[in-house]
C-alpha positions as CSV (number, residue, x, y, z in Angstrom):
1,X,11.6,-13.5,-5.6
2,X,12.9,-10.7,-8.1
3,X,11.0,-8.2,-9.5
4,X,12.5,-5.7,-12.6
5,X,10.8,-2.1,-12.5
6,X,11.9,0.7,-14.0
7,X,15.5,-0.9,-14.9
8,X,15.7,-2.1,-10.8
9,X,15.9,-5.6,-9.7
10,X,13.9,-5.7,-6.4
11,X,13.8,-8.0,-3.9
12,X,10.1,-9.5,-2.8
13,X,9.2,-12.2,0.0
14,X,7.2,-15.1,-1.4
15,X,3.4,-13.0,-1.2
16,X,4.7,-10.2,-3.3
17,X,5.9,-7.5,-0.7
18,X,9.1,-5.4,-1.2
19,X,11.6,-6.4,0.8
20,X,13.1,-3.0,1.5
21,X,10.9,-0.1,1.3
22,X,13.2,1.8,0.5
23,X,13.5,1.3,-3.3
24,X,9.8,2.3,-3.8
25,X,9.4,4.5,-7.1
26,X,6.0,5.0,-8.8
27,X,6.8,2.6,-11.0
28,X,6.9,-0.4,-8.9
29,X,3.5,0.7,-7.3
30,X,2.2,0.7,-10.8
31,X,3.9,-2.2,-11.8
32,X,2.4,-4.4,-8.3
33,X,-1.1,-2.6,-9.2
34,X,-1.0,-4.1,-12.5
35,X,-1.0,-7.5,-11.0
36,X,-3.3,-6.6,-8.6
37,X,-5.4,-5.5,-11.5
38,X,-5.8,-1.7,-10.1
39,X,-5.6,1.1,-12.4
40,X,-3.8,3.5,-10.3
41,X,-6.0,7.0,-10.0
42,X,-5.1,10.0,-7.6
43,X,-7.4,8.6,-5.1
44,X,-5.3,5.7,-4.9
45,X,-2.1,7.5,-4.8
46,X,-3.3,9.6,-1.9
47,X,-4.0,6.4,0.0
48,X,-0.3,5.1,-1.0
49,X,1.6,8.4,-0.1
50,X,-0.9,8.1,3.1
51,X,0.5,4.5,4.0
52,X,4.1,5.8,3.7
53,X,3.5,8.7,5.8
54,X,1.9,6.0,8.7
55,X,5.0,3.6,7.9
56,X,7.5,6.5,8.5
57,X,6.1,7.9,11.8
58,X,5.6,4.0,12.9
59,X,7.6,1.8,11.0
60,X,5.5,-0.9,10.2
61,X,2.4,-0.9,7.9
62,X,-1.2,-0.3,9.8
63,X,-3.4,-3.0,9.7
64,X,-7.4,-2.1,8.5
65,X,-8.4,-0.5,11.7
66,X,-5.4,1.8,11.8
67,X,-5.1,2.6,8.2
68,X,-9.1,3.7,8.6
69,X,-8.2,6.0,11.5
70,X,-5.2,7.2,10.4
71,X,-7.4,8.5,6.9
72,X,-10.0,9.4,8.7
73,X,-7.6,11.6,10.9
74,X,-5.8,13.1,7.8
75,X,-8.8,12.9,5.1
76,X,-12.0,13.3,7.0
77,X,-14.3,10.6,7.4
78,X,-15.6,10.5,3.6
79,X,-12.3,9.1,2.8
80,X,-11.5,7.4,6.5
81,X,-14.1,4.4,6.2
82,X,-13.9,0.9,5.2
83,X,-16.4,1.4,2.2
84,X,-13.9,3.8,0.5
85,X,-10.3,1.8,1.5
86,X,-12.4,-1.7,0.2
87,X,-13.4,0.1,-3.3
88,X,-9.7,1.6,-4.3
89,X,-8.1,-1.9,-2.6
90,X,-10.3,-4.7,-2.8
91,X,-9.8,-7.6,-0.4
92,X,-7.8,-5.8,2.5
93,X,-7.2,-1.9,2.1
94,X,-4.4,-2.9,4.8
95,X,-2.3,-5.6,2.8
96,X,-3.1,-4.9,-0.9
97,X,-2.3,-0.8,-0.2
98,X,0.5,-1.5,1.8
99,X,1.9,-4.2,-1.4
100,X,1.3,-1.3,-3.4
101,X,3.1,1.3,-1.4
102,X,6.3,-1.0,-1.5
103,X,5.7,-1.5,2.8
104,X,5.9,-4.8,3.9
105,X,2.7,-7.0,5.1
106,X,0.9,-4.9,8.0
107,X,0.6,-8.1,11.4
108,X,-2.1,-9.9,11.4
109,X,-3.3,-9.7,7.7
110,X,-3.9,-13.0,6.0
């Protein structure tokens, strides 16, 4: 399904994920945040720019355990926890941050 953002027409698969990552701007994270009802704060950013970082060194998107680890790893354990990921992305830190970050759906997220 398209999507225009910031004068692009992107490509998503039929639960709202970017079809190629590659096309990510700020705005479309704001713009899938806004549907997610998430107003975007530097907390959340650093968890976005986070999920890119894990995408690139991996390509493909961490599911909960990994993206938990992988903060914990590069944020400490205040910010590497469940409690924190489930307050900035409600639902599934994994899928909704990894929507938002413009990766595609992280296996085995519902």
């Amino acid at each position: 399904m398209p999507m225009d953002v910031a004068e692009l027409n992107l490509l998503c698969d039929d639960r709202g994920f970017l079809i190629d990552s590659k096309v990510w701007v700020k705005e479309v994270a704001q713009a899938l945040a806004e549907q997610e009802g998430i107003d975007l704060t530097p907390a959340h950013w650093e968890i976005l720019h986070l999920l890119r970082a894990f995408y690139s060194e991996f390509e493909e998107a961490p599911a909960n355990r990994a993206l938990v680890n992988w903060v914990k790893r590069h944020e400490g354990p205040d910010k590497g926890n469940s409690i924190y990921l489930m307050h900035l992305f409600p639902g599934s830190p994994a899928r909704v941050g990894s929507r938002l970050a413009g990766l595609p759906k992280p296996k085995n997220c519902l």
